[in-house]
N, C-alpha and C positions, 0 to 999 in steps of 0.2 A: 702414654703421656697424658698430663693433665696440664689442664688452662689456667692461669695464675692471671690474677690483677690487680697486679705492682703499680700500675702507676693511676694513679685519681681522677686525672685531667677527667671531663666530659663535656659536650659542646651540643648548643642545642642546632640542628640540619631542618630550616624552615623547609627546604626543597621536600624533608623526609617527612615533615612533623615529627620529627622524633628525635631521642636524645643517642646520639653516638660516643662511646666510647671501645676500649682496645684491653683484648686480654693476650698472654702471652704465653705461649706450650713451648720450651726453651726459648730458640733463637728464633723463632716464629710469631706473626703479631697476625691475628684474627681481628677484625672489627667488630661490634655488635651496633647494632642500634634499634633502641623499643621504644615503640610506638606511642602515638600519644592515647588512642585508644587502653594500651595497657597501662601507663602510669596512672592512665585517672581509672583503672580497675583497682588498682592500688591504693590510689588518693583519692576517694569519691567525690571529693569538694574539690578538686584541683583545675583551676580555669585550664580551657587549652593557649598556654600564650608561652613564650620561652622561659621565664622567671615563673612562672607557677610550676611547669613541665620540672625545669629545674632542680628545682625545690623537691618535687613528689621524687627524683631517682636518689634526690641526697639521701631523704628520707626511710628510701625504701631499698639502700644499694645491698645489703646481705641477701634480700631474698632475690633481686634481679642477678646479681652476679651468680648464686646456685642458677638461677632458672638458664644462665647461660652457658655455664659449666657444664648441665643436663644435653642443653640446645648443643654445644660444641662434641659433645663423647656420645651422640646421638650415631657418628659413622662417620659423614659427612666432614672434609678438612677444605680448609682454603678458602680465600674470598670472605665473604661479608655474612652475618649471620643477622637476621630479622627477629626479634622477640615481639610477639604479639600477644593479644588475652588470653589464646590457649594456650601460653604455656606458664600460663599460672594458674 
């Protein structure tokens, strides 16, 4: 089975510093959420605040959503998945 992300929504989680969004392996919904340290690996100039965070996943969602696809068919099912700088 493979992770699809159908729907767009993403919301910035002050509690995470990070940007949360959801992929879906059929009837199933994974969470993800990457950190602020990796968006601004991505976005070098991207303040840390939720509107610049924002901004860096819109930016940059092709190559987070593969890095999360990697992160999800990595073994590991269920629960919440953490994207950090290693995994880009």
């Amino acid at each position: 089975m493979t992770i699809g992300f159908p729907n767009a929504s993403r919301h910035y989680d002050a509690t995470r510093n990070a940007v949360h969004f959801w992929g879906h392996d059929q009837s199933m919904e994974a969470s993800f959420f990457i950190s602020a340290e990796a968006l601004q690996l991505l976005t070098p100039k991207a303040a840390n605040n939720e509107t610049a965070l924002l901004e860096a996943f819109d930016r940059n969602v092709s190559c987070i959503r593969a890095a999360a696809a990697r992160l999800y068919g990595s073994g590991r099912k269920g629960g919440s998945y953490d994207l950090q700088p290693s995994n880009f």
